[in-house]
C-alpha positions in Angstrom: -11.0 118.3 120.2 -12.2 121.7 119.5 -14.5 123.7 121.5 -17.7 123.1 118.9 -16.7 119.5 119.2 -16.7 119.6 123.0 -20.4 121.1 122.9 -21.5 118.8 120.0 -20.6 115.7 122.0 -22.1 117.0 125.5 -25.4 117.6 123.9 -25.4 114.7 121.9 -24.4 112.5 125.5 -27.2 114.8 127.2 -29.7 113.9 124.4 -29.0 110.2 124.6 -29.6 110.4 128.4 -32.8 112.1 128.3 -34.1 109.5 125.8 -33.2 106.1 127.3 -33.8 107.5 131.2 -36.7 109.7 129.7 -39.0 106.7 129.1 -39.5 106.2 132.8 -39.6 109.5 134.0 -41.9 111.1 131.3 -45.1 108.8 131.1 -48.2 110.5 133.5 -49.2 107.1 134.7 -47.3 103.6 136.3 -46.4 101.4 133.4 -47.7 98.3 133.6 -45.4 95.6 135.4 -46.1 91.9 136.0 -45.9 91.3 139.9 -42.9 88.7 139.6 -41.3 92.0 138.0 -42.0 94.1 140.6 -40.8 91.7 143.4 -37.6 91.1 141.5 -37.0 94.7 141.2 -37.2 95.0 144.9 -33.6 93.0 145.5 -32.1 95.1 142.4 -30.1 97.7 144.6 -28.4 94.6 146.8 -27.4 92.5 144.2 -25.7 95.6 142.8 -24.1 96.2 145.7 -23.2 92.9 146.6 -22.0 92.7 143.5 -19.5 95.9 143.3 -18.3 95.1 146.8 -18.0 90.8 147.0 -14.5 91.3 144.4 -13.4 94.1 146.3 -12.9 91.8 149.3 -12.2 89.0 148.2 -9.5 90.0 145.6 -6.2 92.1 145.7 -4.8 93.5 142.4 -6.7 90.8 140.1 -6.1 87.9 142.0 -8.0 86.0 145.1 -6.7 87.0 148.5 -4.4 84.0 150.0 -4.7 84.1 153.4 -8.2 85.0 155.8 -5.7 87.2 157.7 -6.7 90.6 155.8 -8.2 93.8 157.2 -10.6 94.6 154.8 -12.6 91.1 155.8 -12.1 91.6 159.6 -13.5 95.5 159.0 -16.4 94.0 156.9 -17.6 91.5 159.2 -16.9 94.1 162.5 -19.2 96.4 160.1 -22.0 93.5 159.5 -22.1 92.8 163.2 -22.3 96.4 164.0 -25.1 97.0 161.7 -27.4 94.2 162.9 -26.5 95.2 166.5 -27.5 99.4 166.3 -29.1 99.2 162.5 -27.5 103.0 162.0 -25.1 102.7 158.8 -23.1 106.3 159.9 -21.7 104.4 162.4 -21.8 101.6 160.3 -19.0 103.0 158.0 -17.5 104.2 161.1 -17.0 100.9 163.1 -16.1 99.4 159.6 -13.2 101.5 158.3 -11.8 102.4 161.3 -11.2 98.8 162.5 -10.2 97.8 158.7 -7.4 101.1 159.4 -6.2 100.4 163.2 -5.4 96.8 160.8 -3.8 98.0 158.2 -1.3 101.2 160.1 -1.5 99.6 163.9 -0.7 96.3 163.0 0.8 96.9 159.2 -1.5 94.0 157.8 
C-alpha cells in the first residue's frame, strides 16, 4: 500500500466514523426514545460485559473447560465476593488476579 493509499483509507475510516457515531453526538437536543428503550439501554454495558467475559471462563482454546478445578473460576468468584464485600473494583482486580496467579504459578493449575 502506498503512502496516498494509507491516507486515502484513514480518511475514508475517519469519515465513516464521524457519520454513523456523528448522529448521536451532533443533534442540539435528546432524540426522542420510548421509555421501554431507555430502560433497556440501562443494562447495555453488563450484557456486554457479561458477554466478552462468560466464554473466557468457561472455555480454554475453543472448547468448554472439563473440570471446576481451574484458577480463572476460583479468581472470579474470590473477585465477586470481594466486590460485594468492599464495593471498590481497584481492589477488585487486585483480589481477583492475584488469587487466579498464586493458582496458576503456586500451585501450577
Amino acid at each position: 500500500m502506498t503512502t496516498w493509499e494509507t491516507i486515502v483509507t484513514i480518511a475514508g475510516l475517519a469519515l465513516i466514523t464521524l457519520l454513523t457515531r456523528g448522529f448521536f453526538i451532533l443533534p442540539s437536543r435528546d432524540l426522542p426514545m420510548p421509555g421501554w428503550l431507555r430502560e433497556g439501554l440501562r443494562f447495555a454495558p453488563i450484557g456486554a460485559l457479561a458477554a466478552v467475559i462468560a466464554p473466557e471462563l468457561v472455555m480454554s482454546q475453543g472448547r468448554l473447560i472439563e473440570s471446576v478445578v481451574d484458577a480463572r473460576l476460583f479468581g472470579a468468584a474470590a473477585a465477586v465476593a470481594w466486590y460485594v464485600w468492599r464495593r471498590d473494583m481497584l481492589s477488585t482486580i487486585i483480589v481477583g488476579t492475584g488469587l487466579m496467579l498464586i493458582l496458576r504459578m503456586g500451585l501450577g493449575w
